[in-house]
LUMTIKE-290716 format. One record per residue (C-alpha): residue number from 1; residue in three letters; chain; y, z negated, x negated. Coordinates in pm, whole numbers. Layout:
N
@num:NUM&residuo:Ala&cadena:A&py:Y&pz:Z&px:X .
...
This chain:
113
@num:1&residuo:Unk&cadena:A&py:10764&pz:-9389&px:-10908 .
@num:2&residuo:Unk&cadena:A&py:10419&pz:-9272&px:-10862 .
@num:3&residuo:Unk&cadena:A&py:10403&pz:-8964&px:-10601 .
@num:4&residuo:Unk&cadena:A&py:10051&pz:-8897&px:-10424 .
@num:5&residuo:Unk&cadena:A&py:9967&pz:-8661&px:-10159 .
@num:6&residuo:Unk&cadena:A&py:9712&pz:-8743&px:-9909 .
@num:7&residuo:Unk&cadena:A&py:9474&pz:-8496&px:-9725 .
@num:8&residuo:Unk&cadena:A&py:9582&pz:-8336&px:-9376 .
@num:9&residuo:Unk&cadena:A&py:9412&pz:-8427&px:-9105 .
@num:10&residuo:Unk&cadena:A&py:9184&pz:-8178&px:-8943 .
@num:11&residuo:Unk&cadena:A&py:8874&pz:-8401&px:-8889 .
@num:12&residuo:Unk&cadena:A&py:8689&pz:-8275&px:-9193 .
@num:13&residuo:Unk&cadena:A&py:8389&pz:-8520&px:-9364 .
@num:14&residuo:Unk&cadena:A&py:8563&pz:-8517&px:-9671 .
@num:15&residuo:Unk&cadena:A&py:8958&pz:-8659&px:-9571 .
@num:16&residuo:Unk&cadena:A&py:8815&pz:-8999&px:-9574 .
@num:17&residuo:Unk&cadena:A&py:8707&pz:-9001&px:-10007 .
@num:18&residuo:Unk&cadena:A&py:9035&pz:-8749&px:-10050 .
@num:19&residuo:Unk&cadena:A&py:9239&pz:-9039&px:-9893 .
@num:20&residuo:Unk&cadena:A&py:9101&pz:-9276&px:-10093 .
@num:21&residuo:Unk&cadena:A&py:9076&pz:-9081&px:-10408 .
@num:22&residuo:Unk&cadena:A&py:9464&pz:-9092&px:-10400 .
@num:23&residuo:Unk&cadena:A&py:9474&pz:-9449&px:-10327 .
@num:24&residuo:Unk&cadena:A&py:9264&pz:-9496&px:-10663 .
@num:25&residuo:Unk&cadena:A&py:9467&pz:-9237&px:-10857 .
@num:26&residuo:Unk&cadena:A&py:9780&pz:-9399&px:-10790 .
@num:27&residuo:Unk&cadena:A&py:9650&pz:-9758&px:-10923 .
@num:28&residuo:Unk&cadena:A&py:9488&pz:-9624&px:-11184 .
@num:29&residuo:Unk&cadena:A&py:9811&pz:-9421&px:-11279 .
@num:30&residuo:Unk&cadena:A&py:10003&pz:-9770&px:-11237 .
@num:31&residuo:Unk&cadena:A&py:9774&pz:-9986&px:-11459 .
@num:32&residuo:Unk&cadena:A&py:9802&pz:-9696&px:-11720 .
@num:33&residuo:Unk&cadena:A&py:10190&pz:-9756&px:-11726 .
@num:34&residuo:Unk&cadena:A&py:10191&pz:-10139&px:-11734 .
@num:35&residuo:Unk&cadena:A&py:10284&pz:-10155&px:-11385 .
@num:36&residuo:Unk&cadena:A&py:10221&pz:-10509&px:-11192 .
@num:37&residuo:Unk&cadena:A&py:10260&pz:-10398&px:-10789 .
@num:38&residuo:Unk&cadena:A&py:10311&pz:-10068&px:-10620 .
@num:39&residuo:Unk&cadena:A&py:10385&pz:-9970&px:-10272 .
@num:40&residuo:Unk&cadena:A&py:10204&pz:-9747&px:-10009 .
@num:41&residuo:Unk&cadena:A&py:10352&pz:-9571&px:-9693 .
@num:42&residuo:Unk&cadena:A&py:10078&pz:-9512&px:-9450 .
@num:43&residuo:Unk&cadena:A&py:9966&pz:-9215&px:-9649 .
@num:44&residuo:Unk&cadena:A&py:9904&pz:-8863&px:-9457 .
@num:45&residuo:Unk&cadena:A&py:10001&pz:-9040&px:-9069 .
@num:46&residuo:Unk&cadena:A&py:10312&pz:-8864&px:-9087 .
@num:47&residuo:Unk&cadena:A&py:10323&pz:-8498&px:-9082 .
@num:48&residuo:Unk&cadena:A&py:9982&pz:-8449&px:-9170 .
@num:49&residuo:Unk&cadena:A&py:9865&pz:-8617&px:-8826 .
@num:50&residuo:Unk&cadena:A&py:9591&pz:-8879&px:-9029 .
@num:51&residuo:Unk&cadena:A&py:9490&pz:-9122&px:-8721 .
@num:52&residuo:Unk&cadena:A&py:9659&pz:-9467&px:-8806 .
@num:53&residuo:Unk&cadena:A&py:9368&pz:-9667&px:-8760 .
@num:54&residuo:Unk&cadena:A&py:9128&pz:-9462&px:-8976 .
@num:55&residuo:Unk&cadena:A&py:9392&pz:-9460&px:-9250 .
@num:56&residuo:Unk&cadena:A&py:9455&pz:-9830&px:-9237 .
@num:57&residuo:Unk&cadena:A&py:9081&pz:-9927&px:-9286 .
@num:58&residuo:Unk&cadena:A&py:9039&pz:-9708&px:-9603 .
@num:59&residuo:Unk&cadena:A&py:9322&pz:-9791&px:-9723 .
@num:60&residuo:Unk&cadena:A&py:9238&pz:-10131&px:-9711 .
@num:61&residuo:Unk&cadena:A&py:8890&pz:-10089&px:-9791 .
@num:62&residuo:Unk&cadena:A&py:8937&pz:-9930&px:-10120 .
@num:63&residuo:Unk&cadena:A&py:9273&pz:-10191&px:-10201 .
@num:64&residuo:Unk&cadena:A&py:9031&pz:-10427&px:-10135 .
@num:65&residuo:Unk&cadena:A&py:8754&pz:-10258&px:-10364 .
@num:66&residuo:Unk&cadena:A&py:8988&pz:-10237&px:-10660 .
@num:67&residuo:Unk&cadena:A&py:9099&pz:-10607&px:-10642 .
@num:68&residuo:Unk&cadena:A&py:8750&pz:-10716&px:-10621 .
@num:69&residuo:Unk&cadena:A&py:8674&pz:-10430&px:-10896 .
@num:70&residuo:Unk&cadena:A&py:8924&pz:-10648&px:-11144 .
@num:71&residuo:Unk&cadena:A&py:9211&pz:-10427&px:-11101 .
@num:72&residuo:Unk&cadena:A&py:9518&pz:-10569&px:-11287 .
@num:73&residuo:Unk&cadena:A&py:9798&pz:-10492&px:-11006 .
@num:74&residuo:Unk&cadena:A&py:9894&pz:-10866&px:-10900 .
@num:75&residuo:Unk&cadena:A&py:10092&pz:-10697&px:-10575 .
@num:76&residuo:Unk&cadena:A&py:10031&pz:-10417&px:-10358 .
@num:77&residuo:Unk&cadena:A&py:10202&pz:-10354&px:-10111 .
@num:78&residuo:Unk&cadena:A&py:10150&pz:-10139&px:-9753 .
@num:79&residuo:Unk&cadena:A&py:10537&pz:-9997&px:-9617 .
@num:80&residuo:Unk&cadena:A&py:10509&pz:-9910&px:-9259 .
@num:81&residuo:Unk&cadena:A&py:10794&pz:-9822&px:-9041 .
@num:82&residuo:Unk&cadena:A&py:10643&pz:-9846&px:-8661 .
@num:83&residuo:Unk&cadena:A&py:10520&pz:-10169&px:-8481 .
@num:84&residuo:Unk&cadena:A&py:10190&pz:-9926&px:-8425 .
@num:85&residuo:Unk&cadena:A&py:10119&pz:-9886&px:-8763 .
@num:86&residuo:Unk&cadena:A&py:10104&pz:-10263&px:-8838 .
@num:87&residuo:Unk&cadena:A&py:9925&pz:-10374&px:-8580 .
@num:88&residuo:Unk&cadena:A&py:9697&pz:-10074&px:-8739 .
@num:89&residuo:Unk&cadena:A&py:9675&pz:-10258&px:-9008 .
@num:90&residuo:Unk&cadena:A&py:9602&pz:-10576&px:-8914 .
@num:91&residuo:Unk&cadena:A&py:9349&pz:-10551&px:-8743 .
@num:92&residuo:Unk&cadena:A&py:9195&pz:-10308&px:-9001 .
@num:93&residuo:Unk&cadena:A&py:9289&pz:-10597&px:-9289 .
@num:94&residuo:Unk&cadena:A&py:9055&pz:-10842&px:-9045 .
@num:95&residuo:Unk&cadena:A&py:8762&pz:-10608&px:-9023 .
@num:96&residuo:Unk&cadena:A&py:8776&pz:-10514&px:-9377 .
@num:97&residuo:Unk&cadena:A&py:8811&pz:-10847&px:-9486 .
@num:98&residuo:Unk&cadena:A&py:8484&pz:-10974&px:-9277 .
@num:99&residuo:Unk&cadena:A&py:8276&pz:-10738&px:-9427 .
@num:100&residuo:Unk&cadena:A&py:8402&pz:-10755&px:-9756 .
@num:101&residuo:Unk&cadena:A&py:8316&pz:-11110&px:-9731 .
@num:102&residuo:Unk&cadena:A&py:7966&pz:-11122&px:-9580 .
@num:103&residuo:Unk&cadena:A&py:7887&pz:-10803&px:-9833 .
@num:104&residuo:Unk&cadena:A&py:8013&pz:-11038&px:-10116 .
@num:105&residuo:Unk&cadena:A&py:7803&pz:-11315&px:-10004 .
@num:106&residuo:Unk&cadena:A&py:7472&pz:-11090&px:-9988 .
@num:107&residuo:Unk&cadena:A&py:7542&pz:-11028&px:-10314 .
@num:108&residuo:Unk&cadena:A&py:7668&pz:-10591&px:-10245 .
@num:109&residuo:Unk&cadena:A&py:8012&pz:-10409&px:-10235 .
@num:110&residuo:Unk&cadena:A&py:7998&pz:-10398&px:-9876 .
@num:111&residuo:Unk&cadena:A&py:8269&pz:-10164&px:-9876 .
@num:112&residuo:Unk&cadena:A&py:8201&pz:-9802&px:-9705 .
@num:113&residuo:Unk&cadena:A&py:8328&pz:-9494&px:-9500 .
């Protein structure tokens, strides 16, 4: 098990990179163990009061980012335990993957916060 804690929410310019940061940090740490998948709760939209939809596009952005980066996990997946938080996510997983396509076919990482 790989433990990561996610930034509270306070509307700061900086929660959006800490987020991600621990999104990388746990791949990272998984691909350092041999790992092939890992699994993600809707980090920080708990207790620390992260709004779902924010968290669900960078989350998604930078999953996204490291399979396009050749990351080596061949599953990753998101847990969520409301109704909300999917829908949350997809319809951040359809915006992220539209521009993540048209930035790959302009040649860029497309990929931003």
């Amino acid at each position: 098990m790989i433990h990561t804690v996610g930034p509270i929410w306070e509307g700061d310019q900086d929660e959006p990179e800490l987020l991600a940061s621990a999104l990388r940090n746990s791949m990272r740490l998984a691909e350092e163990h041999d790992l092939s998948s890992i699994a993600f709760p809707a980090i920080s939209t708990g207790t620390y009061g992260y709004p779902i939809e924010q968290a669900a596009r960078i989350a998604l952005e930078t999953t996204v980012a490291y399979l396009r980066s050749g990351g080596t996990l061949r599953r990753i997946l998101f847990i969520l335990f409301t109704e909300d938080d999917l829908e949350a996510y997809r319809h951040a997983l359809a915006d992220v993957l539209v521009v993540s396509r048209q930035a790959r076919d302009q040649g860029q990482s497309g990929l931003s916060r």
